[in-house]
C-alpha angles and dihedrals in degrees: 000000000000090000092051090048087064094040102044091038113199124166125229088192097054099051101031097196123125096205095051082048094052087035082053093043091048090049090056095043096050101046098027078105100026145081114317097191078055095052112043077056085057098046106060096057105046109099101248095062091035086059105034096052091033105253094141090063096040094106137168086258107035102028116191131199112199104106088036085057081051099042092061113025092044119008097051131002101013143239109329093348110144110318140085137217095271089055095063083039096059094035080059089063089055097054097059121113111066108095098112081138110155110161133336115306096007120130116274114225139183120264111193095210091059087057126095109230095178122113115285133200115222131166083339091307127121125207135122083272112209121175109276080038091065096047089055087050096053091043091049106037108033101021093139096052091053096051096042087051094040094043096047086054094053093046074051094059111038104023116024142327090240102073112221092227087204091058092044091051091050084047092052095048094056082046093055094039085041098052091251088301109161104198090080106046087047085050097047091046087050110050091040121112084234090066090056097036105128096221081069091055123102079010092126133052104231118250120243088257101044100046095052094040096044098049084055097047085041093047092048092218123145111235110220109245086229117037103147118067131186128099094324115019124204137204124268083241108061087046080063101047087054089044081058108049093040075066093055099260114102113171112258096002103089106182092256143341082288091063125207115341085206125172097079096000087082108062129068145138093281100026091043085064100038080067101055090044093053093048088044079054096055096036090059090043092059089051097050101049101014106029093130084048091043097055096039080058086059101040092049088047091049101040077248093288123183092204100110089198083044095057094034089062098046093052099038083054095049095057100047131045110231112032114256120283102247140021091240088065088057104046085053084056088058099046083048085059094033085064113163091330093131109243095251094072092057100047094046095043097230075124118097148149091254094056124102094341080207097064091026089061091043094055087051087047095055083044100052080051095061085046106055086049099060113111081226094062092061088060127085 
């Protein structure tokens, strides 16, 4: 769902309206596995699309082309892939129709009156083009276009952001013979010895999102409803959401119909930090109200060793996905858990993870630290 957020944009911002969000939400739930021919023909007509990329004002006598522009250069074939301006032009005459607009919030319906129903030119092709009449065309006329552009995005997103054309081509093969199903072409890229290929490991810098909500799923840690006191306390997860948006991704309000660019678009001086800080934020918040559950986590992950290398080593590698480049790394990691245990406890092995929980919780938290700060641990 995240993907297809970036991919369908949509801006909460611009249409201001909680039913068309959860309308939208639903939309992306429903379809992230389904049929993608299906759902580009759902999208552009849900509100918050017809009102974000201006369908409800694309009329028969003021025609305009915004969502057409979108339809083609970024929801379905790509930038500069097999089409022209006129043929935006004339897919904008096709659009019109659905401007029943009646007050903020409302449904939007199609009013026929409101429809060209001339000849239109599309793709070479001439027809009284309606809307249903346009995403057949698209599919029909320009489908492997649209694999090959819809396959290479998603090799984007979950593998590297330097797409293997063979494997694509492969992708978008499976997408033409399967209907434009994606399940299978998600199967198939999944369960392939190119997904889990290491040199496709660490290729990637985390999202915002990825990176904070990750670290929690990974970590398997419950988040209390309410974190932050004072005279109106808020859930953990709006924080988040906030984090999130200070870093430049705010759920549901990409920067612009292109979405996030994302990779090295996400790290800078100041994000970079925020970053560090929300984490901080989460890390102290396990040891506060979870710090029992915190340590058994440890001591599971680790067969309860007492080996502080030992136990550096296995959580560090859990976090990140290719071990850290050299030994030293890791030996800071273990001064970071070692904390101010003085040295003797540990090399005579009175030190365990059953001794003071207090300091024991303190040492994981100062290691989950230095690990939320490795370079390693920004990259998928």
């Amino acid at each position: 769902m995240l993907f297809w957020s970036n991919h369908f944009v949509t801006r909460v911002e611009d249409y201001n309206c909680p039913s068309y969000a959860y309308d939208y939400f639903r939309m992306l739930e429903e379809n992230a596995l389904g049929n993608f021919r299906s759902f580009v023909e759902q999208i552009g007509t849900s509100p918050s699309m017809l009102v974000y990329l201006n369908g409800v004002q694309n009329t028969r006598f003021q025609p305009n082309e915004n969502y057409a522009r979108e339809l083609l250069e970024l929801f379905t074939l790509g930038r500069d892939n097999n089409y022209t301006q006129n043929d935006i032009t004339e897919a904008a005459r096709a659009l019109t129709g659905w401007n029943g607009f009646t007050e903020a919030c409302a449904p939007i319906t199609y009013i026929s009156d409101f429809h060209d129903p001339g000849q239109k030119t599309i793709f070479g092709q001439t027809d009284n083009f309606d809307y249903n009449g346009l995403i057949d065309l698209i599919f029909e006329q320009r489908s492997r276009e649209a694999a090959n552009y819809i396959c290479s995005k998603l090799y984007n997103f979950y593998i590297n952001r330097e797409a293997n054309e063979d494997i694509v081509a492969e992708l978008a093969q499976v997408f033409l013979d399967k209907n434009f199903e994606l399940a299978p072409v998600l199967r198939i890229l999944f369960k392939s010895e190119h997904f889990f290929d290491e040199a496709h490991l660490g290729g990637v810098i985390k999202s915002p999102i990825e990176s904070m909500y990750g670290f929690i799923k990974e970590s398997g840690f419950p988040v209390e409803e309410t974190v932050i006191g004072g005279a109106n306390p808020t859930s953990a997860f709006v924080a988040l959401y906030f984090a999130n948006a200070e870093q430049g991704q705010a759920l549901f309000d990409p920067v612009d119909v292109a979405g996030w660019l994302g990779d090295r678009d996400w790290i800078n001086s100041t994000s970079l930090t925020n970053r560090w800080n929300i984490i901080d934020f989460f890390i102290f918040d396990f040891f506060q109200n979870h710090r029992d559950d915190l340590i058994v986590w440890v001591q599971e992950l680790v067969d309860n060793s007492n080996d502080p290398y030992f136990i550096t080593k296995r959580v560090i590698d859990y976090f990140i996905p290719l071990e850290l480049q050299s030994e030293q790394d890791y030996n800071n990691g273990v001064e970071a858990f070692k904390w101010e245990v003085p040295e003797n406890y540990f090399e005579d092995e009175s030190w365990n993870l059953d001794w003071d929980q207090e300091i024991v919780g303190g040492q994981i938290v100062f290691l989950l630290r230095f690990i939320s700060r490795l370079p390693e641990f920004q990259m998928a």
